[in-house]
C-alpha positions in Angstrom: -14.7 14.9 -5.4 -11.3 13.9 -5.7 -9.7 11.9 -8.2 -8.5 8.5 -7.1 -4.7 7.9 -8.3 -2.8 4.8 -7.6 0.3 4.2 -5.3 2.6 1.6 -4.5 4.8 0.8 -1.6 7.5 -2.0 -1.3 6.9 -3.7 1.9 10.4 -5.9 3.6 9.5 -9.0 4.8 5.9 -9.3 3.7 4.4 -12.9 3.9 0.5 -13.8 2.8 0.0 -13.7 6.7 1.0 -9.7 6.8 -0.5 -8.7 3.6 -3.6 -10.1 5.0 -3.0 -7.9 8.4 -1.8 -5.1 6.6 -5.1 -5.1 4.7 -7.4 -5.9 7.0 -5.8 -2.3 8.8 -6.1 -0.7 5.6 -9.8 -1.2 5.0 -10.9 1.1 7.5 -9.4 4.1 5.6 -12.3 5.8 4.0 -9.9 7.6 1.1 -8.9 3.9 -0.2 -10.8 2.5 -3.0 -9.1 -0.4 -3.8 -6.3 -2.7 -1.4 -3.5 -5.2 -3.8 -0.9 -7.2 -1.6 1.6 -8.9 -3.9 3.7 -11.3 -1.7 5.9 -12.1 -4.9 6.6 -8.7 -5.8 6.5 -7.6 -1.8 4.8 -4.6 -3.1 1.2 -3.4 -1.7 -1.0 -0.8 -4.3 -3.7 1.6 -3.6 -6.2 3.0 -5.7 -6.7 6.1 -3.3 -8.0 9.9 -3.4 -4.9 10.6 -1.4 -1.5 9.5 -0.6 -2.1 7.4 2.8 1.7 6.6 3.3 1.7 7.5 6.9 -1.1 4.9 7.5 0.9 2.2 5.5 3.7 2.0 7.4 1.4 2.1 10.5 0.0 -0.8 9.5 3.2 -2.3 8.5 4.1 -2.0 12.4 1.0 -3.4 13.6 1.4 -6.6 10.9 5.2 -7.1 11.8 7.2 -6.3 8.3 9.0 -3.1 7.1 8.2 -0.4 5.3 11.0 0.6 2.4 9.6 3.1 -0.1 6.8 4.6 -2.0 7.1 3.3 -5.3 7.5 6.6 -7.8 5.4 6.1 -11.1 6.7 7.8 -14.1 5.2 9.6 -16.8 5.8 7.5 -20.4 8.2 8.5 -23.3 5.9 7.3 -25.8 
């Protein structure tokens, strides 16, 4: 079994409304563990056995706001 990792992506434009669409999209994914819209942040993070970027920014189209970036975690100096 794969391991699950996390990834974040900032999302332009995002609004309660779209995170909620953007989720409701996401859920179907069977690699996705776990779905976190922050509308303050405009960030959306997956706990996910694989990086399901493509099917973020499709679901970004379908819920009307823009994909940016995947957000790139680094390892710790300490």
């Amino acid at each position: 079994m794969a391991k699950s990792k996390q990834y974040s992506y900032i999302i332009d434009g995002l609004s309660s409304d779209k995170g909620e669409k953007i989720k409701k999209a996401l859920q179907n994914i069977s690699e996705i563990k776990s779905i976190t819209v922050s509308v303050q942040n405009g960030t959306v993070d997956l706990i996910s056995s694989k990086d399901v970027e493509t099917e973020v920014k499709y679901a970004c189209d379908i819920a009307g706001a823009s994909f940016r970036v995947k957000i790139k975690t680094k390892k710790r100096l300490f």
